[in-house]
N, C-alpha and C positions, 0 to 999 in steps of 0.2 A: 504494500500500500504506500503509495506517496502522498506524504503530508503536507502542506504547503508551510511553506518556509514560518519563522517564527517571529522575525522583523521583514517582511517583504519590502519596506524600504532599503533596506542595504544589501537583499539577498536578490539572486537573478539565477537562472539558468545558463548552464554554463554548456558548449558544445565539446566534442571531443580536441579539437586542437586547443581550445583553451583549458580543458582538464589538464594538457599536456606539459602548457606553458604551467599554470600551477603549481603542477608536481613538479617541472623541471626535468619532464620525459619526453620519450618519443607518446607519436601518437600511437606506433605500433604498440608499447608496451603499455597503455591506458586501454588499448580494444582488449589486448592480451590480459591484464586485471580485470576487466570486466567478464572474459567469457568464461575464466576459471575460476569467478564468484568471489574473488577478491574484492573487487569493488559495489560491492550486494547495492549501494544507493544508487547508481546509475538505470534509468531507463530508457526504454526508447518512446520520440515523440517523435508523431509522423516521421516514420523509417528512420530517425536520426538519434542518436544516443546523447543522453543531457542527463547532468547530474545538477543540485543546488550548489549552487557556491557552498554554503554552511555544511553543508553534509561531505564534501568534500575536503575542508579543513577541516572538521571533526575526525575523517581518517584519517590524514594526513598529521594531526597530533597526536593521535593514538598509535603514531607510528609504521603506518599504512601496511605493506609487507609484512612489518616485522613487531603485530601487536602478537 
């Protein structure tokens, strides 16, 4: 279930090349966390893969990979 953000003023949906920029990844290896469940917040919106900002710095402190 996706929840809608919890300040939608400062939160946005973010697309795959900007997950990347982000993390400081390739895009290859944000598809790659997504498909092996790594990345569980990401969905797809019209055929396109979007995660919340918020939910992606939430992984991203909890250590992403390596919680």
């Amino acid at each position: 279930m996706n929840l809608p953000p919890t300040n939608p003023v400062s939160d946005r949906l973010l697309l795959m090349p900007e997950m990347a920029v982000e993390m400081r990844s390739s895009v290859k290896t944000v598809r790659r966390r997504i498909q092996f469940g790594k990345l569980t917040a990401a969905f797809k919106e019209g055929g396109r893969w979007v995660i919340w900002r918020s939910a992606l710095l939430a992984y991203l402190r909890a250590g992403g990979d390596h919680a």
